[in-house]
C-alpha positions in Angstrom: 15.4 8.8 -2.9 11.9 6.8 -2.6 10.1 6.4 -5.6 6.2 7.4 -5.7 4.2 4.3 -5.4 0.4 3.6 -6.7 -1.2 0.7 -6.8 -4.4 -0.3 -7.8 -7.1 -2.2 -5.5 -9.6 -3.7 -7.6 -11.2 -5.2 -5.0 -14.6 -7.3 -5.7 -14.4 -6.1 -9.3 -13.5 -7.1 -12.6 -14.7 -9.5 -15.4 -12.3 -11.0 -18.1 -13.3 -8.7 -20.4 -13.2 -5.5 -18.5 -9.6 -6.5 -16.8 -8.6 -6.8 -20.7 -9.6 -3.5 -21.5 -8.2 -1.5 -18.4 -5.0 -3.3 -18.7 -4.0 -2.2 -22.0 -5.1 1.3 -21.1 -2.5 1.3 -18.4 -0.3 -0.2 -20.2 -0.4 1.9 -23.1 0.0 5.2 -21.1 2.3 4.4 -18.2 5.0 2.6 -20.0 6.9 6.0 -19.8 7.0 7.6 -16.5 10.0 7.8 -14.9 9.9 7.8 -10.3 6.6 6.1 -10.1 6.4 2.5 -9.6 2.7 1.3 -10.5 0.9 -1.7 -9.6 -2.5 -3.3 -9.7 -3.5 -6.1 -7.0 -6.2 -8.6 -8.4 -8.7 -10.9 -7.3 -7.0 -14.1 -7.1 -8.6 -15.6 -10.2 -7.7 -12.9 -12.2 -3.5 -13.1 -11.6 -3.3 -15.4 -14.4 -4.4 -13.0 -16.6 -2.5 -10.4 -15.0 0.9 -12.5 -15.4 0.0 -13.1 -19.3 -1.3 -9.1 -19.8 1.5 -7.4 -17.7 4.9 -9.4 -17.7 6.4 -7.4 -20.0 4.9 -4.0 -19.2 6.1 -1.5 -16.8 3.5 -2.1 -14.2 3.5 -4.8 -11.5 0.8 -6.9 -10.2 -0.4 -8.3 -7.1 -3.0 -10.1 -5.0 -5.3 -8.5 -2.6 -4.6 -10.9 0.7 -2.3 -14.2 1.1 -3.5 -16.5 3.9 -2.0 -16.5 7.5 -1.2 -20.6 7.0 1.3 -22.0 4.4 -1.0 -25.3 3.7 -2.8 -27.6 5.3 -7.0 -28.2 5.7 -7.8 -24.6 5.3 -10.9 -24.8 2.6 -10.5 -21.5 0.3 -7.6 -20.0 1.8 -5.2 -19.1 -1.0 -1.1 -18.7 0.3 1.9 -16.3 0.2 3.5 -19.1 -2.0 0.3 -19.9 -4.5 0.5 -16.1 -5.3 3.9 -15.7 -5.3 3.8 -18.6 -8.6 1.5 -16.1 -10.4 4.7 -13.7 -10.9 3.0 -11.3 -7.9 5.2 -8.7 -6.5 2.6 -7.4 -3.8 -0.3 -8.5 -1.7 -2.0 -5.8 0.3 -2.0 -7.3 3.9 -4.1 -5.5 6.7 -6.8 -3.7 4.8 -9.6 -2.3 6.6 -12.2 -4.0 5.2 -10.8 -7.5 5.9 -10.2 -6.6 9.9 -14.1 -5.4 9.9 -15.6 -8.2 7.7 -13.6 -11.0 9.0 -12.6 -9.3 12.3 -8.5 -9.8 11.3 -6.5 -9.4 14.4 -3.1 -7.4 14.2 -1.6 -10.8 15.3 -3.2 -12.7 12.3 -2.4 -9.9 10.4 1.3 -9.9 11.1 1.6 -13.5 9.9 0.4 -13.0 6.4 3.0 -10.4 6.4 6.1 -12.9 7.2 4.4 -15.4 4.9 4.4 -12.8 2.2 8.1 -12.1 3.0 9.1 -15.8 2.9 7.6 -16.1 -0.7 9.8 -13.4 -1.8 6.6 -11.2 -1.9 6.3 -7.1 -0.9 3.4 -6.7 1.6 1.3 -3.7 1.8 0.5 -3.6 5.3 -2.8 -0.8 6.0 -3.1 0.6 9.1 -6.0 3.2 9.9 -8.4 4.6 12.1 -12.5 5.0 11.9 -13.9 8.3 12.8 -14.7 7.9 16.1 -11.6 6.3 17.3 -10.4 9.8 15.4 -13.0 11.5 16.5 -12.0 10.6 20.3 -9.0 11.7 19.9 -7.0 7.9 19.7 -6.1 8.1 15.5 -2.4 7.7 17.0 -2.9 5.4 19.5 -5.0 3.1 16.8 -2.3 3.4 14.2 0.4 2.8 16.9 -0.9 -0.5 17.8 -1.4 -1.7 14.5 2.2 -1.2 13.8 3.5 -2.7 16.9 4.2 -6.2 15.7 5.6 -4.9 12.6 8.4 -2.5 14.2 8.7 -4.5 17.4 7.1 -8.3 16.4 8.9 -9.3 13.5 12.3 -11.2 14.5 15.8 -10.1 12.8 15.7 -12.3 10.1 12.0 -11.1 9.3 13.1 -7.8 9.2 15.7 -7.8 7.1 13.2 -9.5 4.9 11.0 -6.5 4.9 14.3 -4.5 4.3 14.8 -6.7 1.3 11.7 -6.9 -0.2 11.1 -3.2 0.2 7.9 -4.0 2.5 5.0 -0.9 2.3 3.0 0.5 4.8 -0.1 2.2 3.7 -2.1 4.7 6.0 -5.7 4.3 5.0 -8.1 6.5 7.5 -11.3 3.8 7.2 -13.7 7.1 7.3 -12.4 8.5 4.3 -12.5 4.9 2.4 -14.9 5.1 -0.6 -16.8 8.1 1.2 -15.9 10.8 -1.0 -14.1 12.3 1.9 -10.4 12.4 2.4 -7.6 13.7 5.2 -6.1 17.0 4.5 -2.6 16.8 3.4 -1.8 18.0 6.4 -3.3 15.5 8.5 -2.0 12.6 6.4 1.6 14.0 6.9 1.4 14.2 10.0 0.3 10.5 10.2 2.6 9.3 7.6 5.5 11.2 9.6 4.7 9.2 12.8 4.5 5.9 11.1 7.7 6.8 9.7 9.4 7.8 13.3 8.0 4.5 14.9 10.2 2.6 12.1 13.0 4.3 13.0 12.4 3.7 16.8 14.0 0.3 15.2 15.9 1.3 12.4 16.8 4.6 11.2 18.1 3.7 7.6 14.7 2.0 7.1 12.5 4.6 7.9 14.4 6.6 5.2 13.7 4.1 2.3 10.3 2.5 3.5 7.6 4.3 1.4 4.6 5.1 3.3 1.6 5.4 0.6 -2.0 7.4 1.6 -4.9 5.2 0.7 -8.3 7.0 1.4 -10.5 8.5 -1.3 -7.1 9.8 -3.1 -8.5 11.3 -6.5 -7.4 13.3 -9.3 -8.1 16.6 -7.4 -6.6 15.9 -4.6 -3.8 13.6 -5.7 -0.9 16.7 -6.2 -2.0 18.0 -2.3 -1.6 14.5 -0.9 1.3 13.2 -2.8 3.3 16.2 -2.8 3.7 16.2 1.1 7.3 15.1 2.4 6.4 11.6 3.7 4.0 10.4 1.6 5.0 8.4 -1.0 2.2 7.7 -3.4 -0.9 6.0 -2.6 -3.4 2.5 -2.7 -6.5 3.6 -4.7 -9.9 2.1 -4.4 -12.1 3.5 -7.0 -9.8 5.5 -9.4 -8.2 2.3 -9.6 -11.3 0.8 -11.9 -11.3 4.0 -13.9 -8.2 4.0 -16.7 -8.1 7.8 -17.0 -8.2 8.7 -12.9 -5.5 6.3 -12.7 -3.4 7.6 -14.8 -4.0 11.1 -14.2 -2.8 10.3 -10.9 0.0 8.4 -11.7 1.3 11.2 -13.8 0.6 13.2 -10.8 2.6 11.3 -8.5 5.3 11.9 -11.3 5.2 15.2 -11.6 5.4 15.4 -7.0 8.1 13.1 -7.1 10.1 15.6 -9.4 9.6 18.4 -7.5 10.9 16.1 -4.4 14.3 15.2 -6.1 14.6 18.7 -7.1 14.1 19.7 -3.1 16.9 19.4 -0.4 16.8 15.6 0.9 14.4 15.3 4.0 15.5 14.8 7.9 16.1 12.3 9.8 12.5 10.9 10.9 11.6 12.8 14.5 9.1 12.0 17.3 5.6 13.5 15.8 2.6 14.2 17.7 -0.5 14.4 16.4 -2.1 16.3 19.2 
C-alpha cells in the first residue's frame, strides 16, 4: 500500500531564523504520524541547516532543482551530487515555474531527473497544464507529453533507478498554482488516474507503487476531498508549506485519508482513462 506523501516547497522563502522556527514546529508535531511520509525541499543555502535541524526527525528534506550537468563551467548551477552531500532525499524536478521562467524543456527536464537518480536522490517530476491549454481542451495531451520521456525516454537501467529510488510524479494544474483556485477531486483523479495508466503502459507493478501527489492550491479545506481520492497520494504544497499549522493540519489529513485507504479493498489494476 502507497504511503500519503507531502512535501513542503518553500520556494524563494525563508531566513535562518524563520526556517528555525518552522522546523521545530514540524518537528514537534509530526514525529508521530503513522502512513505519511513528510518532506520539505529548501533553497539550496538553507540544506545545511536542514541536515543539522532534521536528521534525526521524522521528516525528510530536499532541494528545489538539481542541475541538468554533473560539473563543468556552468556558473551557479548547483548538481544532483552537491545536493545529494546535504543528506537530501528529494529535489522537485519539472516545476512549472522553472519551465515558464527559464523556458525548461521536457528534454532538459528529463536529465535532472537521471542526474537525481544517479546521486541516489528521489525526483519529483511536475507535470501540468495552464488554463488555456485546459481550457482548449489539451490538459491530457499537455500532461501526456510531459511524461513521455519519463515512461518511454529513460533507458532500463534508469528505470529501475526510478523503481529504486521510489521516483514521484506530481500533477500540479499551473492555473490553480498560488491562485486560490484548485481542481475538483474529481478532476484531479481523473488526471492522477491517467498518469498512473501511462506508467503502466511500461510497467504495471510500477504504476501500483509510484505515488502520484496533487500539487495546486491544496489547503486545509480541501486537503480530505483531494487526498482521499483513489490515486492521489498526497500532495507538493506551496503556501501552506510556509505556514506550521496548515501544514500540519494537512499532514494529519493525509493521515487520517490514508487510513481509510488501507481500511478499503486494494485498488485495480491501472486502466486506459480519458479525460474527455
Amino acid at each position: 500500500m502507497r504511503n500519503q506523501l507531502v512535501v513542503g516547497n518553500w520556494k524563494l522563502h525563508g531566513s535562518l531564523l524563520e526556517n528555525q522556527s518552522l522546523l521545530n514546529l514540524l518537528k514537534q508535531s509530526l514525529h508521530d504520524l503513522h502512513g505519511v511520509d513528510t518532506a520539505v525541499c529548501l533553497p539550496y543555502v538553507y540544506l545545511f541547516q536542514a541536515q543539522a535541524m532534521l536528521q534525526d526527525s521524522a521528516i525528510a528534506w530536499g532541494a528545489q532543482n538539481v542541475s541538468q550537468f554533473t560539473e563543468g563551467a556552468y556558473t551557479s548551477c548547483v548538481s544532483a551530487a552537491m545536493v545529494a552531500e546535504f543528506g537530501c532525499r528529494y529535489s522537485i524536478v519539472g516545476h512549472s515555474e522553472r519551465r515558464a521562467l527559464k523556458l525548461e524543456s521536457n528534454q532538459v527536464a528529463t536529465k535532472r531527473v537521471l542526474h537525481a537518480l544517479h546521486a541516489g536522490l528521489t525526483p519529483i517530476f511536475c507535470v501540468g497544464e495552464t488554463v488555456d491549454e485546459r481550457d482548449g481542451g489539451m490538459a491530457e495531451l499537455i500532461v501526456k507529453n510531459q511524461m513521455l520521456n519519463i515512461v518511454y525516454g529513460l533507458d532500463d537501467e534508469a528505470f529501475a533507478l526510478a523503481k529504486k529510488f521510489n521516483m514521484v510524479i506530481a500533477y500540479e494544474p499551473v492555473w490553480a498554482i498560488g491562485t486560490g483556485q484548485h481542481a475538483s477531486p474529481e478532476q484531479a483523479q481523473r488526471m492522477h488516474a491517467f498518469i498512473r495508466w501511462m506508467i503502466a503502459e511500461r510497467d504495471p507493478e510500477f504504476a501500483t507503487q509510484i505515488r502520484i501527489v496533487y500539487g495546486g492550491s491544496l489547503s486545509p479545506s480541501n486537503a480530505q476531498s483531494l487526498l482521499s481520492m483513489p490515486d492521489i497520494d498526497g500532495g507538493l504544497l506551496g503556501r501552506a508549506a510556509l505556514v506550521a499549522e496548515d501544514f500540519i493540519q494537512i499532514c494529519r489529513t493525509a493521515a487520517l485519508c490514508q487510513h481509510q485507504k488501507q481500511s478499503a479493498v486494494e485498488p485495480p489494476t491501472p486502466q486506459p482513462v480519458s479525460l474527455a
